[in-house]
N, C-alpha and C positions, 0 to 999 in steps of 0.2 A: 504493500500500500504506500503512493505517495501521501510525503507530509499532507499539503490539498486537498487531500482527499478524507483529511480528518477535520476538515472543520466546517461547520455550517456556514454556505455563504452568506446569510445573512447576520455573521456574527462579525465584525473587523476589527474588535479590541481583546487583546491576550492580559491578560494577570501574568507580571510580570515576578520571575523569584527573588525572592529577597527573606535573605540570612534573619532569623529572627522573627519572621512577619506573617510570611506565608504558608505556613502551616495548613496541617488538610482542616480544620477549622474555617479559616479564613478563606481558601481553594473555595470549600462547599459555598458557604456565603457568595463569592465571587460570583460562581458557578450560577447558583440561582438568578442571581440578578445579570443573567446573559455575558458573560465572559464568555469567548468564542474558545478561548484554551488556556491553561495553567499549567505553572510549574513547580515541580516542589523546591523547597528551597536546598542550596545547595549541597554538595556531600562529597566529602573526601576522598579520592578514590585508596590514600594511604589508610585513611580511617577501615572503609573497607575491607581492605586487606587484613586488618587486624583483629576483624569480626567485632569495627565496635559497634554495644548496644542503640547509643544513642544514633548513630548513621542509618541502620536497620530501624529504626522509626520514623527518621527523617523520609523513606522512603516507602513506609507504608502509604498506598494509595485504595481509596473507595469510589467503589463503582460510578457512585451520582457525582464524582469528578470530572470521567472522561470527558473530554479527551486529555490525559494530562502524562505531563513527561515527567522524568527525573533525570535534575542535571547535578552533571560529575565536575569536580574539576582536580587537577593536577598536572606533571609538566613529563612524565614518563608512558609513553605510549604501552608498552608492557602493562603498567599496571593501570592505565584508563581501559584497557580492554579488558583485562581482568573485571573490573570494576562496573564495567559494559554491561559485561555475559551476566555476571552476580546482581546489577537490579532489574534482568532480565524477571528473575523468581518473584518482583512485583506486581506485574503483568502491566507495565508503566503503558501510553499511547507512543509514547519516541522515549529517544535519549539527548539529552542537549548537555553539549561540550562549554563549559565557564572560560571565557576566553578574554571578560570584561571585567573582572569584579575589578576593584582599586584601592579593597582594603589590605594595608602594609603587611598583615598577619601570612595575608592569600601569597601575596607578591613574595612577599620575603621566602616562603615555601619553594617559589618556581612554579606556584598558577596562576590563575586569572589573568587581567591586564596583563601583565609581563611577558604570556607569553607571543603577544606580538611584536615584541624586540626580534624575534627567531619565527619570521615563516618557513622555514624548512620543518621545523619543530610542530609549527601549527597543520603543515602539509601528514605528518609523519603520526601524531597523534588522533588523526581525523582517522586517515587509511588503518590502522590500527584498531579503532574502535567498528569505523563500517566495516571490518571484516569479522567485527565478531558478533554482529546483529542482523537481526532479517527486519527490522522495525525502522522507521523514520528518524533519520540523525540530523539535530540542530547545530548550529553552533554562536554562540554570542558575543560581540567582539565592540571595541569601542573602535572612534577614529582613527584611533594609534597611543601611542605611548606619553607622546609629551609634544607640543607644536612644532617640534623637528623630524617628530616622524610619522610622519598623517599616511599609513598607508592602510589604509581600510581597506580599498579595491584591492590590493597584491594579496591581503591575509584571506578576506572574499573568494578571492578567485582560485588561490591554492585549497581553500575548503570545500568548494566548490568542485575543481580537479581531485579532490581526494573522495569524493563521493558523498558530500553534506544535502542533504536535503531540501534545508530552509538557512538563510541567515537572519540574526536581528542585527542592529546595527545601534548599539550609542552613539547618539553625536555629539559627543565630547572625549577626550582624551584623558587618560589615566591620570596626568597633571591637573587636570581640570575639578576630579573627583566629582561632585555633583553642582558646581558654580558655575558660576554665568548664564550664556544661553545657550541651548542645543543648538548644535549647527545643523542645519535641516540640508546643504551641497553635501555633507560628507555621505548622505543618505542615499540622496538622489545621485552622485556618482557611485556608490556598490550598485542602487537596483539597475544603473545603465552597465555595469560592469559583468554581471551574472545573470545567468538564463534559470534559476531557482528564485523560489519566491525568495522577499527582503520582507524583514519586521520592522520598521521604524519605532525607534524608543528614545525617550526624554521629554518631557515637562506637559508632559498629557494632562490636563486637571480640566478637562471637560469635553464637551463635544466639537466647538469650532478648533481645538486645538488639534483633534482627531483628524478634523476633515481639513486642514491646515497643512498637517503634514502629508497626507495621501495626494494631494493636492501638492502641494510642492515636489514631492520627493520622487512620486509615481508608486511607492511604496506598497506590498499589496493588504498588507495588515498594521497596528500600532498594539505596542505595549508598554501596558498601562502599571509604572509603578507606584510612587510615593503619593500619587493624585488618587488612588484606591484605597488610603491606608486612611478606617472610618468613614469612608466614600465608596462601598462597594454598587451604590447605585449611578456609578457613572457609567458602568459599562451599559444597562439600561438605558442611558442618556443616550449612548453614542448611538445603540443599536436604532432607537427611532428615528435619531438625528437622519442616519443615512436611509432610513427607510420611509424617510420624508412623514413623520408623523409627531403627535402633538407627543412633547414630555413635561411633565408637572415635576417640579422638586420634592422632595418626601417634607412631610412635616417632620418639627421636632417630637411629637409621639412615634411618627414612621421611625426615624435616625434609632430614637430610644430603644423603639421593639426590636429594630434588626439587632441592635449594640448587644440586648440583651439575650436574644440567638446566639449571636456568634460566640458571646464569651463562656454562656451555656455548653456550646458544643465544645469550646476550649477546657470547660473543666469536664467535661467527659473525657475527651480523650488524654487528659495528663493528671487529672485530677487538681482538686483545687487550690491547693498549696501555688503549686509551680503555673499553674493556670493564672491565677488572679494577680501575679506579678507580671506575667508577660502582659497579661491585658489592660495594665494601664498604660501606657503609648494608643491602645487604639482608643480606650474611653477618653482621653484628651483632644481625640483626635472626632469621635462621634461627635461630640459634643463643642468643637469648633463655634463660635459666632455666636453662643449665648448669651445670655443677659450676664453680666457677673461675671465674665467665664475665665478671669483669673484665677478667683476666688474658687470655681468649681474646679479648675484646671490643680490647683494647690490641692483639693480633697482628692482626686483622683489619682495622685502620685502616694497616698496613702492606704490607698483600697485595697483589704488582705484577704475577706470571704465575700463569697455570693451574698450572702445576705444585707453586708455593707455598700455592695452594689444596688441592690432591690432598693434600698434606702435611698440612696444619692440619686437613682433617679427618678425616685418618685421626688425627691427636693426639686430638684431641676426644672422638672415639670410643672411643679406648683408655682415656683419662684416665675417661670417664664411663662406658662400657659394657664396657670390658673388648675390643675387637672391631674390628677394622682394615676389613673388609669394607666397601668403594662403590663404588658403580657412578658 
């Protein structure tokens, strides 16, 4: 099966993976609210190797995710393909190669961003892994390394030569990290450079930004990171946007009930302890643009049970809407 062949045309924004965030909690939510496809977030292919616990949850995937990949990263084509054939036993949609991440921990190892210092290396770890999958192979890459070496299209194009499926593309450079502004040419020269589809990725946070870059870039899809995170109803946004139809914003009761799905299904799957720590980043993040919302943003960096959440937002609601009412 090609990549394209996994995704609903009427769906043209991916959930992008991201260390920490993206979790099959957050996926489902996605999910629901029309994400065209998802990622798990990243995983080590040394970790792997080492049979850790924690890598083998990062890649448990559920069915009402499909279509969703698990992506590897690491800089030893031996052990990415090991690493390949082993989240094979997840029954993942594709495999997608970290080719962009930019944090020092990643780099410093010899993955992510760094490894398009070395397209031979980017050539060598692709062929490696398509030879040890019958499944859809991504790969995610930024501009380049630093604004001296913008070679997007050469890393593209050897991934592409090596048997890649789909590219996404950051349009920014590993120097860059998440500052400034996506460069929307570094995009639109990979999709003129490669005959596989191109993802365009950076500073998605709504629907004209969506139809922005497909429009500028020729791009055939967008992925949507940090503009989803407490916003999972943008991919909804987008999906009407391009389907020429009316979209309403949620209310803040809507915000509040998904808020309180999602971090529900976080403490299912980790339990509550380690749940309700990860899920203050996203309740700061529901709950953007309130009334007071320092003042909530400050309670929300202190939120330890589910039931301290039940509370804060029934405060929330009353404080702003007058209205105790969540499910």
């Amino acid at each position: 099966m090609q990549f394209i062949e996994l995704i609903d045309k009427n769906k043209k924004a991916f959930l992008a993976p991201m260390a920490g965030i993206t979790d099959r909690a957050f996926r489902e939510i996605a999910k629901e609210f029309g994400a065209g496809y998802v990622i798990s977030e990243m995983v080590s292919s040394k970790a792997i190797s080492y049979n850790d616990k924690k890598s083998m949850e990062l890649m448990k995937l559920a069915e009402n995710e499909k279509p969703c990949g698990v992506q590897i990263f690491g800089n030893d084509p031996g052990s990415m393909c090991k690493a390949a054939e082993f989240a094979l036993r997840y029954n993942p949609s594709a495999i997608d190669i970290n080719m962009g991440c930019p944090a020092p921990k990643v780099n410093k190892s010899g993955g992510g961003a760094v490894l398009m210092k070395d397209p031979q290396l980017c050539f060598e770890i692709v062929t490696a892994v398509r030879k040890a999958i019958n499944i859809p192979l991504t790969v995610k890459i930024r501009k380049g390394w630093d604004s001296k070496s913008l070679n997007a299209v050469e890393v593209a194009r050897v991934c592409e030569a090596a048997g890649a499926d789909a590219i996404t593309v950051h349009g920014r450079t590993r120097e860059d990290t998440y500052s400034g502004k996506v460069d929307l040419k570094s995009i639109y020269k990979v999709k003129n450079a490669v005959d596989i589809p191109v993802i365009g990725n950076g500073d998605i946070t709504c629907a004209q930004d969506a139809s922005d870059m497909i429009n500028k870039t020729g791009c055939d899809f967008v992925m949507v990171g940090r503009g989803a995170i407490g916003n999972p109803f943008i991919f909804d946004e987008i999906n009407n946007f391009f389907a020429n139809k009316l979209y309403f914003s949620p209310t803040l009761e809507k915000k509040v009930s998904v808020m309180l799905m999602h971090i529900k299904k976080m403490c299912e799957y980790k339990g509550e302890i380690i749940a309700m720590k990860e899920a203050r980043r996203h309740i700061c993040m529901y709950i953007k643009g309130v009334k007071n919302a320092a003042h909530f943003r400050n309670k929300a960096c202190h939120i330890s049970t589910w039931q301290e959440l039940c509370d804060f937002s029934s405060e929330i609601l009353t404080y702003n809407v007058g209205n105790t009412k969540h499910t």
